[in-house]
Backbone as a ProteinNet text record, in pm:
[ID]
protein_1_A
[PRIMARY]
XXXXXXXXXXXXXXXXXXXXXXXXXXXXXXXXXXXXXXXXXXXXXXXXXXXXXXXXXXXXXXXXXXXXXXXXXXXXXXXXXXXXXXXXXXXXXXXXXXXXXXXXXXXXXXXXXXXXXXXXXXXXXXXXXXXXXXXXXXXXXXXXXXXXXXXXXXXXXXXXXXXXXXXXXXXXXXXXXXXXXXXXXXXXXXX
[TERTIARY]
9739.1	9828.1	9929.4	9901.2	9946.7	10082.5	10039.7	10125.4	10222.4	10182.9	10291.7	10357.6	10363.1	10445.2	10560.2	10476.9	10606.8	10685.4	10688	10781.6	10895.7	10915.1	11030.4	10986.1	11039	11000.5	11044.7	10994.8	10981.6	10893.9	10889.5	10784.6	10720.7	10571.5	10521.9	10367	10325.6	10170.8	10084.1	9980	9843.6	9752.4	9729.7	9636.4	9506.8	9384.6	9318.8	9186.6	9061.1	9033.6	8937.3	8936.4	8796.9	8884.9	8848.8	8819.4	8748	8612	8517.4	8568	8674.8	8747.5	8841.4	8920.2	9083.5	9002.3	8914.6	8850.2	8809.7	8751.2	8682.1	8769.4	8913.2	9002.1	9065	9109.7	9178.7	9147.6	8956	8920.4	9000.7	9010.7	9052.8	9193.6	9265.7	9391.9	9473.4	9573.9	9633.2	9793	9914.5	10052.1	10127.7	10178	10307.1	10397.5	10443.7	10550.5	10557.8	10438.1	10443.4	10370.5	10380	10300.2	10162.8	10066.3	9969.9	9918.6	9951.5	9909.3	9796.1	9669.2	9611.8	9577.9	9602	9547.7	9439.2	9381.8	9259.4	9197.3	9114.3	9015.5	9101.9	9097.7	9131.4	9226.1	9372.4	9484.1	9517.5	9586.3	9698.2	9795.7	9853.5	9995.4	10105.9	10013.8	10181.8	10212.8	10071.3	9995.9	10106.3	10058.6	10121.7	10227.3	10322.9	10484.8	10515.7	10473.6	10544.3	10509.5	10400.1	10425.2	10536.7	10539.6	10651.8	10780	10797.5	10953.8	10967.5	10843.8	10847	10918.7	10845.3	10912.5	11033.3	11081.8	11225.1	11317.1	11266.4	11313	11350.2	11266.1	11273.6	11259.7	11255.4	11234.8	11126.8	11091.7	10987	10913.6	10909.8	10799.3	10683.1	10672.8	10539.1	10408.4	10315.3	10216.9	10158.7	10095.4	10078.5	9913.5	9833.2	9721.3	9611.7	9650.6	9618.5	9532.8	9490.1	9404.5	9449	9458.4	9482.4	9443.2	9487.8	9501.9	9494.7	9567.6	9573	9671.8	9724.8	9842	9965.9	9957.1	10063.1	10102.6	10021.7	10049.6	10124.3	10064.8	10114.9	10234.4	10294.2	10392.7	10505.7	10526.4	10613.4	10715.2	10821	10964.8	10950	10988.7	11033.2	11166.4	11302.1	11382.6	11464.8	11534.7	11608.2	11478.7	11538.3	11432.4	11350.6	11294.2	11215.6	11086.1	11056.9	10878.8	10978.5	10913	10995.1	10881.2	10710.2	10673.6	10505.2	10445.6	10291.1	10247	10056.6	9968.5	9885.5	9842	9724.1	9592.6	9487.6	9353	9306	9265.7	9160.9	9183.7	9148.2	9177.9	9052.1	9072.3	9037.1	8909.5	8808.4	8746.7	8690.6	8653.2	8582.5	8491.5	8399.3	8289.6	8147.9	8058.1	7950.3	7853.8	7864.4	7827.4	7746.8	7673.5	7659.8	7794.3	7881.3	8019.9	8049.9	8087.2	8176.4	8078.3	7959.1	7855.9	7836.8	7899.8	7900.7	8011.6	8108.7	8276.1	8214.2	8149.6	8139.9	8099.9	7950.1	7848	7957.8	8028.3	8115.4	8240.5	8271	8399.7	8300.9	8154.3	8145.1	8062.7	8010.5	7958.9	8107.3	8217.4	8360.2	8419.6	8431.9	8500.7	8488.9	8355.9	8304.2	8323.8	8459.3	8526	8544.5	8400.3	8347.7	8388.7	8359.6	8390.4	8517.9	8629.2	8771.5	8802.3	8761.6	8793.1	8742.9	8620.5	8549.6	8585	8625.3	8633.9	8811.9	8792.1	8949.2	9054.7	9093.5	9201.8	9220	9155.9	9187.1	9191.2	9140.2	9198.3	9311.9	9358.7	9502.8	9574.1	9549.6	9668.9	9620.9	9559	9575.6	9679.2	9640.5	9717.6	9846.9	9929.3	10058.8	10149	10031	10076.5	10131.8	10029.1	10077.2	10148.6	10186.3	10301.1	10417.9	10438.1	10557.3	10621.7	10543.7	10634.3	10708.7	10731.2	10823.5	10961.6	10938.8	11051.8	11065.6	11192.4	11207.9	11303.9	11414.2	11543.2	11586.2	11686.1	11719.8	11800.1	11783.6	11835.7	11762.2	11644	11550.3	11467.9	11442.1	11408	11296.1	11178.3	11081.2	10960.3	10837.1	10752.9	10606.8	10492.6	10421.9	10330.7	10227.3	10073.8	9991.4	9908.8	9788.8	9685.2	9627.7	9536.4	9399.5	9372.8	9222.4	9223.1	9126.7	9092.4	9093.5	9023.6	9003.9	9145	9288.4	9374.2	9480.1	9376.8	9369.1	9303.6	9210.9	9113.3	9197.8	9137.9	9206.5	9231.6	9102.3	9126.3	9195	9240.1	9332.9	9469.2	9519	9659	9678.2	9582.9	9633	9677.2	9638.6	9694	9826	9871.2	9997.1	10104.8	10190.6	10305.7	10385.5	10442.5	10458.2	10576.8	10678.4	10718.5	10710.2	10570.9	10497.4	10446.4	10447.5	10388.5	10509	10553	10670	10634.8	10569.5	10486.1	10266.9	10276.8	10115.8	10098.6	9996.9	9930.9	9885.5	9891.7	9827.8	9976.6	10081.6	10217.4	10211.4	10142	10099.8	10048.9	9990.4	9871.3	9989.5	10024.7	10091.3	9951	10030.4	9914.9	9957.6	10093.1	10166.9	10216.1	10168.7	10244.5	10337.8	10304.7	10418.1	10520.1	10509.5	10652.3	10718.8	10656	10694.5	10777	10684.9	10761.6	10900.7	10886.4	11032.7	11160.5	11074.2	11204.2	11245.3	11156.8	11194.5	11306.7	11275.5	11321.3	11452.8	11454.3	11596.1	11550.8	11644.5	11671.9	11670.5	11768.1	11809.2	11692.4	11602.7	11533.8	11555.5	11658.6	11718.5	11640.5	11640.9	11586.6	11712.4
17020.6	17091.5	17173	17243.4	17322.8	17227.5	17131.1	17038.9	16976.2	16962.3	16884.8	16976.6	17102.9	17208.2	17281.7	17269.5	17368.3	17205.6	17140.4	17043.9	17034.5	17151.4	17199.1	17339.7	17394.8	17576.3	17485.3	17575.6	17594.5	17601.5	17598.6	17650.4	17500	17524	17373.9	17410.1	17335	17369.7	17250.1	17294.7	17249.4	17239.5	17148.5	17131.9	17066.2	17139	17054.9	17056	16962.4	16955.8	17037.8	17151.9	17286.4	17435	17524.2	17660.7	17667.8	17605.4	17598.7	17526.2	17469.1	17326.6	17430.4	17448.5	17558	17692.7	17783.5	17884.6	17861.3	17716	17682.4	17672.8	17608.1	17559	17676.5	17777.4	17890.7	18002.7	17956.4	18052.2	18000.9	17881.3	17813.8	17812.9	17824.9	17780	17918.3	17866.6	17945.6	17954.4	17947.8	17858.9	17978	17972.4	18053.5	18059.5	18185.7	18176.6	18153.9	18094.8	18075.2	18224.3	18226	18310.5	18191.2	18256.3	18133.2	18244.8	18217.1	18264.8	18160.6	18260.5	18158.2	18162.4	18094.3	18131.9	18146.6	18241.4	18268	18252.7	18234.1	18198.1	18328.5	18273.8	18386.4	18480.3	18396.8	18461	18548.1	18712.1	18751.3	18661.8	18679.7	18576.9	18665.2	18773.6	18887.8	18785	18771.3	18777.8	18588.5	18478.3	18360.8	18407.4	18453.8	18441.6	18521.7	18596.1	18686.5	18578.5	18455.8	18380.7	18273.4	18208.6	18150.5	18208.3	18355.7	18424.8	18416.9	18424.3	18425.7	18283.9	18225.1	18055.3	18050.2	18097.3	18087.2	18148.9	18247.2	18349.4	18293.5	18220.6	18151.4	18266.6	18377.5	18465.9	18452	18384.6	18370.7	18186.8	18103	18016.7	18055.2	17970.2	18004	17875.9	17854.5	17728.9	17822.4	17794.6	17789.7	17692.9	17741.4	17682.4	17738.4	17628.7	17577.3	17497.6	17455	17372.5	17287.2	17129.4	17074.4	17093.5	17047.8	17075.5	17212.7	17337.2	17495.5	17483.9	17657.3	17706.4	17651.9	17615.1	17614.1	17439.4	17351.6	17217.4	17152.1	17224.7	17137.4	17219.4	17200.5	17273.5	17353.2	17354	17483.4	17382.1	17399.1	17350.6	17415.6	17353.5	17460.7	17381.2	17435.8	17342.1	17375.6	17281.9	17267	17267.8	17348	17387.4	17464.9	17513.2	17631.5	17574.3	17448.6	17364.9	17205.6	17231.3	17077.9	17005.1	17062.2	16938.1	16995.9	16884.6	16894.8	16802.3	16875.7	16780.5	16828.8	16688.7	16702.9	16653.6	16666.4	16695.3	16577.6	16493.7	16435.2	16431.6	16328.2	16296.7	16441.2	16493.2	16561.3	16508.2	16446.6	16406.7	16457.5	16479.3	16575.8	16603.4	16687.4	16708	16668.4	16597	16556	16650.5	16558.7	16659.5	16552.4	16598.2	16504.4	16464.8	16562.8	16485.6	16340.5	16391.6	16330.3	16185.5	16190.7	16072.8	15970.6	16073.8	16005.2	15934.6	15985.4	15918.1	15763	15789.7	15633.8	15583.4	15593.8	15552.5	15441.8	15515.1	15444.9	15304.8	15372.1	15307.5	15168.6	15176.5	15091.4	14964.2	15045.4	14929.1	14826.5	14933.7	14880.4	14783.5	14789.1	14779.4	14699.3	14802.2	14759.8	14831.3	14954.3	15057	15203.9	15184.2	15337.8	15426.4	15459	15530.6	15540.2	15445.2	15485.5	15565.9	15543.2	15633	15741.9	15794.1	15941.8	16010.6	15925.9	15985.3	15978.5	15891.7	15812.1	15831.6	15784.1	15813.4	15974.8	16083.3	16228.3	16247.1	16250.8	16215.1	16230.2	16089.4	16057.8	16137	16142.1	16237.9	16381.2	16435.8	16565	16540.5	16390.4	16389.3	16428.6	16320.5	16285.7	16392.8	16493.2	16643.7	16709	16735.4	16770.8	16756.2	16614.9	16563.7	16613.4	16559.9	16624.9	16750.6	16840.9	16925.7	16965.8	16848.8	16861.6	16776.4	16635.9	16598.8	16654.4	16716.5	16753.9	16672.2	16635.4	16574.6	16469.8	16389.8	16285	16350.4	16473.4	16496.2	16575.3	16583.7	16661.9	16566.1	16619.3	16526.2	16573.1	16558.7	16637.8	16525.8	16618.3	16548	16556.7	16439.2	16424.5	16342.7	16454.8	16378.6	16341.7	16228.5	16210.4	16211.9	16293.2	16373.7	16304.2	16134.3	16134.2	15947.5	15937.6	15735	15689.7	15762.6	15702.9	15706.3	15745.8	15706.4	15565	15535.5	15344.7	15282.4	15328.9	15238.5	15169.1	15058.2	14972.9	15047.2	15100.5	15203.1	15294.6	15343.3	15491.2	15433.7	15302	15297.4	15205.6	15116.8	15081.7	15202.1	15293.5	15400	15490.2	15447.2	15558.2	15477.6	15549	15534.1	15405.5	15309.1	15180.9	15259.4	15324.7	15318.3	15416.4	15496.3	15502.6	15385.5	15281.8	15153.5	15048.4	15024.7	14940.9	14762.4	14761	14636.6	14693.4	14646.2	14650.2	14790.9	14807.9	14989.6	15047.5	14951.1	14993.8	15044.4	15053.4	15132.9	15271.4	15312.8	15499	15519.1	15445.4	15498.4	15502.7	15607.4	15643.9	15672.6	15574.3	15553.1	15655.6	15740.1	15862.2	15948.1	15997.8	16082.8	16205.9	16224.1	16370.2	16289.2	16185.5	16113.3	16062	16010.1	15951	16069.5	16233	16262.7	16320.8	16363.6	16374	16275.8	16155.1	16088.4	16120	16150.3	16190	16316	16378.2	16498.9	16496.1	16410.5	16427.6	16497.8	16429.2	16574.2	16664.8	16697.5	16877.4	16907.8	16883.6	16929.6	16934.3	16829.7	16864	16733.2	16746.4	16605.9	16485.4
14409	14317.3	14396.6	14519.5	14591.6	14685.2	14727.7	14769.8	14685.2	14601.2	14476.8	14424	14376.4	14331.3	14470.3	14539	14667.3	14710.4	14700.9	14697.5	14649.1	14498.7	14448.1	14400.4	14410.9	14317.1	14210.7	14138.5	13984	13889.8	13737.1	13657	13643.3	13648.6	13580.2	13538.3	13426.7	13405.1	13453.8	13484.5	13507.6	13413	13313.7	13180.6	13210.7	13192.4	13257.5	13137.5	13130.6	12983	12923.1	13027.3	12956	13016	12947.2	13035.4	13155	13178	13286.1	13363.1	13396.4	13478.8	13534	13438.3	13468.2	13554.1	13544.6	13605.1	13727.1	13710.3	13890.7	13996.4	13908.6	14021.5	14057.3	13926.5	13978.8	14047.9	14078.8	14231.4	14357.3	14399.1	14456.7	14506.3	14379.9	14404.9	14495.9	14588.3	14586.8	14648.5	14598.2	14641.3	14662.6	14792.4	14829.2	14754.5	14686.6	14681.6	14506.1	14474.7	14332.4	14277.8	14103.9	14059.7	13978.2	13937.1	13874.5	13778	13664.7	13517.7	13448.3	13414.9	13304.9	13198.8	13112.1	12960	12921.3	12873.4	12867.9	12715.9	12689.6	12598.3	12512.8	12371.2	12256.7	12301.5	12318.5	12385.5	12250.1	12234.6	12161.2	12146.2	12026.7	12031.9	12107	12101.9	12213.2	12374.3	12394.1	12512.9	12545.8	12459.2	12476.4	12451.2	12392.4	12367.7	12543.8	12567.4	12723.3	12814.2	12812	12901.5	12881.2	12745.5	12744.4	12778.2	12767.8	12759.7	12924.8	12980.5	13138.7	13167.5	13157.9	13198.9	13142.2	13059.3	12991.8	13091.7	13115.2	13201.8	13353.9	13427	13514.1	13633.3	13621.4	13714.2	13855.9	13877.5	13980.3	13921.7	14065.8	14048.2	13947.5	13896.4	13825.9	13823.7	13847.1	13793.5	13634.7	13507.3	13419.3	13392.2	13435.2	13426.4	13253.3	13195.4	13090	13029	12918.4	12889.7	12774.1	12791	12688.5	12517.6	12467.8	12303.8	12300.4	12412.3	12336.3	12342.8	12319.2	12252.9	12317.3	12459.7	12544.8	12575	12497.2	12506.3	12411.5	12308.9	12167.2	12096.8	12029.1	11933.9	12000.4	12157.6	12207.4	12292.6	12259.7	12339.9	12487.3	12615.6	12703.3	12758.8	12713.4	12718.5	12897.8	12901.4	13016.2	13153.8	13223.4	13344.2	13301.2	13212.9	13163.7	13243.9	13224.7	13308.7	13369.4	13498.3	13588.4	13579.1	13554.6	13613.7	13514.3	13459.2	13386.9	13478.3	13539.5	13595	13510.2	13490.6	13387.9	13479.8	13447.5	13562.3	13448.8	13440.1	13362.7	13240.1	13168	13005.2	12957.8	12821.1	12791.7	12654.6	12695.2	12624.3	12553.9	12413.1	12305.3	12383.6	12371.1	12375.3	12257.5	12345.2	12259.4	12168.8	12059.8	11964.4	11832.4	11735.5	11624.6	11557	11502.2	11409.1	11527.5	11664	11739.8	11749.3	11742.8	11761.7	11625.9	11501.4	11324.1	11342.6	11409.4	11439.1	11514.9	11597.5	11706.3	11641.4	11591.8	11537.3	11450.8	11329.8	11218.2	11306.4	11405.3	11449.2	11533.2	11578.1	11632	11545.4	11460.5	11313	11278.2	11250.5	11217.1	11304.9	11361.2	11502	11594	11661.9	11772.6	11884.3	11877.1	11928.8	11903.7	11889.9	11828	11952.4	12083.4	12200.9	12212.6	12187	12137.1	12070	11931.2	11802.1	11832.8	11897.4	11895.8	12024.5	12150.7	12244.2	12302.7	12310.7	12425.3	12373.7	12214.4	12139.3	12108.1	12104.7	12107.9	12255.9	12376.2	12474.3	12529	12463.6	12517.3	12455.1	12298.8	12222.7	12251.3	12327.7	12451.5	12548.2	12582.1	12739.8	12729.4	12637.3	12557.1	12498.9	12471.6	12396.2	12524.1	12632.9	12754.2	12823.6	12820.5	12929.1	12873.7	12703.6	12666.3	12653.6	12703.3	12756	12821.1	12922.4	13030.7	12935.3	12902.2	12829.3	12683.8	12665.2	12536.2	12433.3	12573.2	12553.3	12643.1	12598.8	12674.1	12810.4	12819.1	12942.4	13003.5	12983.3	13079.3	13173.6	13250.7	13396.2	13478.2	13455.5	13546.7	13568.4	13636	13694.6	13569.4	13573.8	13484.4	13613.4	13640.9	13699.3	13631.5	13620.8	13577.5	13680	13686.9	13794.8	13768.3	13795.9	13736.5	13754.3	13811.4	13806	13640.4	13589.1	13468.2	13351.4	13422.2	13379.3	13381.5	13447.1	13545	13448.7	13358.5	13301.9	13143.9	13131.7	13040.6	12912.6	12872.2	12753.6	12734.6	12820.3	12846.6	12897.8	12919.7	12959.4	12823	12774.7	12621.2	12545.3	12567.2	12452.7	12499.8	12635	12714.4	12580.6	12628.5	12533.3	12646.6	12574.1	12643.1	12719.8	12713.7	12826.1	12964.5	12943.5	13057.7	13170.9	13133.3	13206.7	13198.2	13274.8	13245	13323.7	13370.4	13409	13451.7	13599.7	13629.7	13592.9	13522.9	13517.6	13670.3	13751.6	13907.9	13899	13867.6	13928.8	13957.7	13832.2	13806.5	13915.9	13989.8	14069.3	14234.8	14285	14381.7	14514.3	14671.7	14736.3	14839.1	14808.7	14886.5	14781.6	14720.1	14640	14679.7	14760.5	14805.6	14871.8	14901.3	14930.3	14842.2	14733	14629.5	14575.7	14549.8	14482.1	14565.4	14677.9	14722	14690.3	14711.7	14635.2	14532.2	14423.4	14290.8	14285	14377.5	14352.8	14448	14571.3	14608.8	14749.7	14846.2	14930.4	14973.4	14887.2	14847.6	14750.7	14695.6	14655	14495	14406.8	14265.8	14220.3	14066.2	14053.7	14061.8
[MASK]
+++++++++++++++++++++++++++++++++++++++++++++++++++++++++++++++++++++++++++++++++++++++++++++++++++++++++++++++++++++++++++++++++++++++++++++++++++++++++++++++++++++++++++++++++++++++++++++++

């Protein structure tokens, strides 16, 4: 994460698919130069709007370590440069439970694709929620990790949005990524 963000300053979040995931890493983490905010379990809405006004603000690097399907994935614009770049850590799979096991149970009598319907398909529409926050508009331009093998797997790239995959799904899978993304980014460091 630390390598892929100082590659360009700027604001970008880290969504990853628990509180207990986002906490472990953010003993860990630690990037020059950036600030690293995290959302915490049963945020104020004072508390989420001053981080968004921050990233708006653009006042300092920031990473934004988050958790899929909360406040900061779904429903919130961050337009222009406000966020250059979402890594997402792993598909965000429900957690097991009886409802989530009545869901398979049904989808695989139906089906045959019960573990889709209960697990994989909310998932992805975490992942999808996440990424789009970097594109808002046809003129925004930033970076989108999928941080995880099992975004390789047949079930989880049938559901990317087709023009995430534009031929082999082995494409996503970068065997240099910090070179890759310099290219992305240019040079000078712009996208």
């Amino acid at each position: 994460i630390g390598k892929i963000v100082s590659l360009r300053p700027g604001n970008y979040f880290v969504f990853f698919p628990s509180f207990d995931f986002l906490e472990k890493v953010s003993a860990e983490l630690e990037v020059p130069g950036f600030e690293i905010i995290l959302q915490k379990r049963n945020m104020e809405k004072s508390e989420v709007e001053g981080i968004i006004q921050h990233l708006r603000d653009q006042v300092r690097p920031t990473i934004v370590m988050a958790v899929q399907g909360g406040v900061f994935s779904e429903g919130v614009d961050y337009p222009g440069d406000s966020i250059i770049g979402a890594i997402i850590v792993g598909p965000a799979l429900p957690a097991f439970n009886f409802e989530r096991e009545q869901i398979r149970e049904y989808y695989d009598k139906k089906f045959g694709t019960g573990f889709d319907y209960a697990y994989t398909f909310p998932a992805m529409a975490r992942t999808i929620q996440s990424a789009g926050r970097v594109i808002r508009s046809a003129t925004d331009r930033g970076l989108i990790v999928l941080m995880d093998k099992r975004f390789l797997e047949d079930k989880f790239i049938g559901t990317m949005p087709k023009d995430w995959v534009e031929g082999d799904p082995q494409e996503l899978a970068s065997q240099r990524i910090l070179d890759d993304l310099q290219t992305f980014w240019g040079d000078d460091g712009t996208p």
